[in-house]
N, C-alpha and C positions, 0 to 999 in steps of 0.2 A: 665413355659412358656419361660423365657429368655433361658435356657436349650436345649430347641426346636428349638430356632431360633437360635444359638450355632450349635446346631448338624448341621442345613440346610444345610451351608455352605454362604459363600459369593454371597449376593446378588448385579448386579450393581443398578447402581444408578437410582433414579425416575429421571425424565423430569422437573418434579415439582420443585425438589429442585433448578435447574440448573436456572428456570425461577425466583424462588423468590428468589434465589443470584442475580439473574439479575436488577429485582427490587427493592432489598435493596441497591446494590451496587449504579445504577444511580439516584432512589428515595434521596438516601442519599446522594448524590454529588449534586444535584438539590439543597435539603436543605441547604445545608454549603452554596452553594454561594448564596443562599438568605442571610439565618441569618448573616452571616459578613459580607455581602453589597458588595462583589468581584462582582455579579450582580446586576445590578441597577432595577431589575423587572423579574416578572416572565416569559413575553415577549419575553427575551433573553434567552430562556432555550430549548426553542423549538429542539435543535440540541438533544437532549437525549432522544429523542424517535427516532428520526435517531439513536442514537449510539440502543435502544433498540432492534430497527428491525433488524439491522446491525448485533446485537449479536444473536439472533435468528436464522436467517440467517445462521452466522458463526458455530454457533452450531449445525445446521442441518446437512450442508454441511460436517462439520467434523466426526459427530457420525454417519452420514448413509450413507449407499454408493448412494451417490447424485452424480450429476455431478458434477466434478472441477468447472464450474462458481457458485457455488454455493458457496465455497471457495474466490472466487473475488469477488463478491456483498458485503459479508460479510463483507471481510476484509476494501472493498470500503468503506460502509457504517461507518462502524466503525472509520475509518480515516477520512473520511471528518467529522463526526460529530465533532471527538477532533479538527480537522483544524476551525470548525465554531466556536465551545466554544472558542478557541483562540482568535479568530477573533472579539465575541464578546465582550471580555476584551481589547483589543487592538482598537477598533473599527475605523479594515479599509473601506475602501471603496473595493468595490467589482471589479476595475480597478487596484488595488493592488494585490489582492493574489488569482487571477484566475490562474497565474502560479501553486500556489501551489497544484491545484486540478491534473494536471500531473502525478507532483512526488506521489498524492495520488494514481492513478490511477497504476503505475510503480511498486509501491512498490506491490502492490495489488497483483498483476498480479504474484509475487512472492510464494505465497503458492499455489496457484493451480498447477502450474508447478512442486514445489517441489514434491507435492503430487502423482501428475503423472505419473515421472521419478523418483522418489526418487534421484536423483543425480541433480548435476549442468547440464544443457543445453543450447545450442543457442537458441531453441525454444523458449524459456521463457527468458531466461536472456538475450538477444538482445533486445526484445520488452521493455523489463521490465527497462533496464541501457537507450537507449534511450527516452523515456516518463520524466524519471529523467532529466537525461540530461539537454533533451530542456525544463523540466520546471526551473530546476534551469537556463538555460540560459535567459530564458524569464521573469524571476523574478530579474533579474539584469537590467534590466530595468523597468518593474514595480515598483521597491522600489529604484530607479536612483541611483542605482552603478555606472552603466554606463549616465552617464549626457544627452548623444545629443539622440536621434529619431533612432529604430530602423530602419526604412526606409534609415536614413544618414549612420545610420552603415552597413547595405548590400550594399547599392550602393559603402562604400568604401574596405569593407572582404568578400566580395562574395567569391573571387578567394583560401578564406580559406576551403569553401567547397567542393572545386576538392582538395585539400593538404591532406583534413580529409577521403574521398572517394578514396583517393591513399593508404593510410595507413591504413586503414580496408582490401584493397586487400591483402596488403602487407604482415599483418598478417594471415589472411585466406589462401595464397600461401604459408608461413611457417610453419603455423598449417598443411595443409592437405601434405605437402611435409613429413613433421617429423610422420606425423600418417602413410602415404602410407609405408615409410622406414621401420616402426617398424613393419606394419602387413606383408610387402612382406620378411622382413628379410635381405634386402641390403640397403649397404649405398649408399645415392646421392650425386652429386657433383656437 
């Protein structure tokens, strides 16, 4: 018999297995933080069935030709869940680390893209570095890096984002000047 499945050749893999990895894996991480007390209740666990759908999701999205959002949900899912279990060990208040859902969002947005183009892109990696960005901008005040009110901070650095909007130009007239040079075959001056 084993001879038989020998000869077959290589089978891939059941669905099955992928799902009961999945549930030993978050099953088991649920457990640990009960039995050590990292969680104070089972209450606080709830984010693991988000990371489970999350994973489901992500594994569809990967293994079948799904659509690329399929790829973001996933990935989404998956990172908020670890951003919530953080969150429950730490236990902020949800006026704290709403920034952090952004950069969840940002990062997200990064494998679908890849998958798409297979290469780096503005497409994607604009949306994706912005999202970033302003959540990490906006988490400098939610966890008072920055001391005063952002309302006090725009009425005084507004005039910072026509400086930031000069210099995105600035770049994109250098990039597309140096790409036109290289496909036309002449240099500019």
């Amino acid at each position: 018999m084993a001879i038989l499945l020998y000869m077959s050749g290589p089978r891939p893999p059941k669905d099955s297995i992928f799902a009961l990895a999945i549930v030993l894996v978050l099953g088991g991480t649920a457990l640990l933080f009960l039995t050590t007390g990292a969680m104070p209740g089972p209450s606080r666990l709830w984010p693991m069935g988000i990371a489970a759908v999350g994973s489901v999701i992500l594994y569809l999205g990967a293994t079948r030709s799904l659509a690329s959002a399929w790829l973001f949900f996933g990935t989404a899912f998956v990172l908020s869940s670890i951003l919530l279990i953080i969150r429950g060990f730490l236990e902020w208040p949800l006026s704290w680390y709403w920034p952090l859902f952004m950069i969840v969002l940002g990062l997200s947005s990064l494998a679908p893209g890849w998958r798409r183009y297979r290469r780096p892109r503005a497409a994607y990696l604009v949306p994706a570095f912005s999202f970033v960005v302003l959540g990490a901008f906006f988490s400098l005040f939610s966890f008072d890096v920055i001391r005063f009110s952002f309302r006090r901070f725009f009425a005084e650095w507004w005039p910072v984002f026509f400086i930031a909007a000069g210099m995105v130009l600035l770049v994109l007239y250098f990039y597309n000047r140096t790409r036109f040079a290289r496909t036309s075959g002449k240099e500019t001056r």
